[in-house]
N, C-alpha and C positions, 0 to 999 in steps of 0.2 A: 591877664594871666594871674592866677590866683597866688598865695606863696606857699601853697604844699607844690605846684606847677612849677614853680621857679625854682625849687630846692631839687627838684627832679632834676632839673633841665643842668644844675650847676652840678651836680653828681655825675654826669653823661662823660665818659673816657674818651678823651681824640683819639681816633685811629692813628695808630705810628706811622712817623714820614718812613716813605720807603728809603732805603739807605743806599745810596748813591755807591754802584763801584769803583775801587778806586783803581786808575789804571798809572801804568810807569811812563816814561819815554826807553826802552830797551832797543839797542841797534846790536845788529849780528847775525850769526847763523847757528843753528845747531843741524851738525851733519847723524840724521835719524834713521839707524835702522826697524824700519816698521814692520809691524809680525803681520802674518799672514790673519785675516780676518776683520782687519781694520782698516776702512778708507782713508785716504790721505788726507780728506775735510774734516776727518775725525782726528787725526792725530795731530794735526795743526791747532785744534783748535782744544785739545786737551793742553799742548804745549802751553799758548798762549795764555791759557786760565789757569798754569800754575806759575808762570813768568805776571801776569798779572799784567802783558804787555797791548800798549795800544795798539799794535798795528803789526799782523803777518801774514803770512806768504808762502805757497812751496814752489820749489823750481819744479816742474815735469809730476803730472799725475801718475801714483804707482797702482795700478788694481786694489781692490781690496783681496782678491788670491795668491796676490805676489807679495816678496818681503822684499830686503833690501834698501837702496840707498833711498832716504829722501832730503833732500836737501831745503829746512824750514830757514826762512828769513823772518828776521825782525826788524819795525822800524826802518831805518833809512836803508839795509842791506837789501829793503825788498825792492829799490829803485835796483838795483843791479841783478834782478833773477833773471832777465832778458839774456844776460852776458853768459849766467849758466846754462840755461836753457841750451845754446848754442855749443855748448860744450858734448864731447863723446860720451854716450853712456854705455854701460859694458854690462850685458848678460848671462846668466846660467840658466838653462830651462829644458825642459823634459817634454819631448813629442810622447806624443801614446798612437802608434800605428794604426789605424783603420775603422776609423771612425771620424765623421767631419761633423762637427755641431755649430750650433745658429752663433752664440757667442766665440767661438775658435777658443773656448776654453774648457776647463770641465764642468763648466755652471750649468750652461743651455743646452739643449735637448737634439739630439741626432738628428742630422739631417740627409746622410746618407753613410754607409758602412763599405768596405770589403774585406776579403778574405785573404785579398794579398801581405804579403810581410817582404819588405824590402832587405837586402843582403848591406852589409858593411860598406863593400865596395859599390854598391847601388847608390849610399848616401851621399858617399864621398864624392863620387865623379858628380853628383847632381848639385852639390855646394857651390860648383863658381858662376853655374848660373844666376843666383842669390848672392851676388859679392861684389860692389863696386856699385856704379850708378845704373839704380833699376826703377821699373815702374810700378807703387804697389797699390792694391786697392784696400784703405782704412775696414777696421770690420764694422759691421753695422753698428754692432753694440761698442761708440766710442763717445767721448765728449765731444766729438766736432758739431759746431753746428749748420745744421739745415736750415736756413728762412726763420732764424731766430731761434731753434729747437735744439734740443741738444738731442743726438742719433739714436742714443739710445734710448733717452725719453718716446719719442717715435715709435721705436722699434717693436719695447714693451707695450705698447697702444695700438698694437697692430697695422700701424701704418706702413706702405712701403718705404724701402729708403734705400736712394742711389747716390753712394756717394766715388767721386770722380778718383779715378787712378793719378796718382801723384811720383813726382820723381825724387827718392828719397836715397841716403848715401849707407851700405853696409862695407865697413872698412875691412870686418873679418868675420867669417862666421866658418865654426872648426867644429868636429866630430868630435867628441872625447872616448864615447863608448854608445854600443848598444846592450840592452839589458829585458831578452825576450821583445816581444811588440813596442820597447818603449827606448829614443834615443834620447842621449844626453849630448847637449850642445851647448855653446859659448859662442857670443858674438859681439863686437863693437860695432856703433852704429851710429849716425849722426838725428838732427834733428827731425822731428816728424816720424820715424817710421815705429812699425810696430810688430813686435815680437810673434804678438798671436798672427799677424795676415802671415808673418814669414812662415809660420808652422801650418798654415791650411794650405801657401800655397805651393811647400816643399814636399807636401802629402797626397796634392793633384798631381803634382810634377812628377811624381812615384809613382803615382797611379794605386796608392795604398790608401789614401785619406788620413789626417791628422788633428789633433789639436795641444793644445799647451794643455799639459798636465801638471806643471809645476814652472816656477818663474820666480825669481833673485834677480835685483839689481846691484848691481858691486861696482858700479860708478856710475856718476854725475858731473861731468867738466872735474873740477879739481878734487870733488869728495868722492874719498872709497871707502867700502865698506871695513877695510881693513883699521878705518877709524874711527867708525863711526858709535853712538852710543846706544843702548836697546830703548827700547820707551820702558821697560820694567825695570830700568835703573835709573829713570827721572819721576819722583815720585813727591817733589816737592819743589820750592823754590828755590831754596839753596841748589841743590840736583843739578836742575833747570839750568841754575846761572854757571855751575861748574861743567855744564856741558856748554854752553856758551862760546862761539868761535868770533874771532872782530870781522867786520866788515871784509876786509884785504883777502879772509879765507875764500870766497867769491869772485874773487880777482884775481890770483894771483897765477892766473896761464895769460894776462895781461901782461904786456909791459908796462914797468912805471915809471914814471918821471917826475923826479923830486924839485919841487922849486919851496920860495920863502914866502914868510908873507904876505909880502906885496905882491908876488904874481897871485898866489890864491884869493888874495883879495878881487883882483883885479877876472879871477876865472867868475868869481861870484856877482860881480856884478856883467857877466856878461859878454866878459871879451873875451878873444881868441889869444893865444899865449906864441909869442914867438919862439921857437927854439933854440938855444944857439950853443957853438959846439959841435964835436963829433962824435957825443954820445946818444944823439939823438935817434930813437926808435924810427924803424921804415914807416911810411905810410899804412895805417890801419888803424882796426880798435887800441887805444891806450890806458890810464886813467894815472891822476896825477894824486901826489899826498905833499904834506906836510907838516912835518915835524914828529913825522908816524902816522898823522891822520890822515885819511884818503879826504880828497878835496869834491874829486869830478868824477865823473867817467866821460869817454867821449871819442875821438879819432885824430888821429896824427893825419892832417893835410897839406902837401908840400910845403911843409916845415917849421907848419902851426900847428899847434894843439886846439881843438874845435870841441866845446865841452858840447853834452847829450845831456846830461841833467849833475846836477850839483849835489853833491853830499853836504848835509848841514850836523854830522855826529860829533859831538862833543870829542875834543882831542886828549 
């Protein structure tokens, strides 16, 4: 190498290292009303990138045509979305009379029509069919999956898809009004079921056809929307963290059971926690804290506490 070569060569700029993000440890929840037109993978993950947090979660996928409750976890709260998951979530949503489409919403494309229009009293007497433990069929277009597929990826692809009639709990579902072809309803409902099958198949059951024209969620196990915060009023970090709920928010239709130290210690490395006393919770789901800080979560077993996984959040 000659030295005009080498004076070239020592002139030559590095490429800048790419700059590593930096992420937090952030444990909690923020109870998020999501607007209509934003998927829930979308607002979870704007959260997280303005929380700057390693690690989250949502309890219960909302449409991207629905608003309403979403319930975002962080860090160690996402060990506990099982618990919300299982919790009642409560509805407002708007059938449109007489028309049935491929997605049971107003996205996908007709798939049969009538001319019928059901009366007031047609609705009402047809509601306790749909109330209590019934059998429903998922609609195509859903995240379940198929042989590793998710249903609607299928669906869009033109594949067929049969997915199995499942036995799912509606605790209430009420008339509030009709308004021309289109009714307004309210309903609480347990795990697994889903608003749009209930609107396609309250519209067979009429013999009018139906779909969700509209859909609000106003609860989630313990989160309502009555407190929940907009995503266009989290528009930073600070925002973010003043929207920030602690762990316990996810818990708290739990019973707790307060011990010291030593038993927490003693949850962490693995043991089962005896009870004693006559404040002791019945047998079922529990979780235990200390000192304010939730420890465990896990199940009261004749008269032990039996941790499901362990909480490790700074107290």
């Amino acid at each position: 190498m000659n030295a005009h070569s080498a004076e070239l060569g020592s002139n030559k700029r590095e490429a800048p290292a790419q700059k590593r993000k930096v992420r937090f440890d952030v444990d909690g929840w923020i109870c998020l009303d999501k607007p209509v037109g934003v998927t829930s993978t979308q607002a979870v993950g704007r959260l997280r990138f303005l929380l700057q947090a390693k690690k989250a979660g949502h309890a219960g996928t909302l449409d991207p045509l629905a608003s309403g409750v979403l319930p975002v976890a962080f860090g160690e709260a996402t060990k506990t979305i099982p618990i919300v998951q299982e919790g009642v979530k409560a509805y407002e949503f708007a059938v449109k009379w007489g028309e049935e489409r491929e997605t049971d919403d107003g996205e996908g494309q007709v798939v049969a029509r009538s001319d019928l229009r059901p009366s007031e009293d047609a609705v009402r007497r047809a509601l306790p069919r749909f109330t209590g433990l019934i059998e429903q069929r998922p609609p195509v277009y859903s995240a379940i999956k198929v042989k590793g597929e998710r249903a609607y990826d299928l669906a869009r692809d033109g594949a067929p898809v049969e997915l199995a009639a499942r036995t799912i709990a509606i605790h209430r579902l009420e008339l509030a009004r009709l308004e021309g072809d289109v009714a307004i309803l309210s309903a609480e409902c347990g795990k697994g079921a889903y608003v749009r099958s209930l609107a396609r198949d309250l519209g067979r059951a009429l013999g009018c056809f139906g779909y969700v024209a509209e859909l609000r969620r106003t609860r989630v196990g313990p989160f309502e929307a009555t407190s929940a915060t907009s995503l266009d009023d989290i528009v930073d970090r600070a925002t973010a963290l003043a929207a920030l709920l602690p762990i316990e928010a996810g818990l708290s239709e739990l019973p707790r059971i307060v011990v010291d130290r030593d038993a927490a210690a003693a949850l962490r490395r693995g043991h089962r926690l005896l009870l004693r006393g006559g404040d002791a919770p019945v047998d079922g789901p529990a979780y235990v804290s200390c000192f304010g800080a939730p420890v465990a979560i896990g199940a009261v077993e004749q008269g032990y506490f039996v941790s499901s996984r362990v909480l490790n959040a700074a107290s």
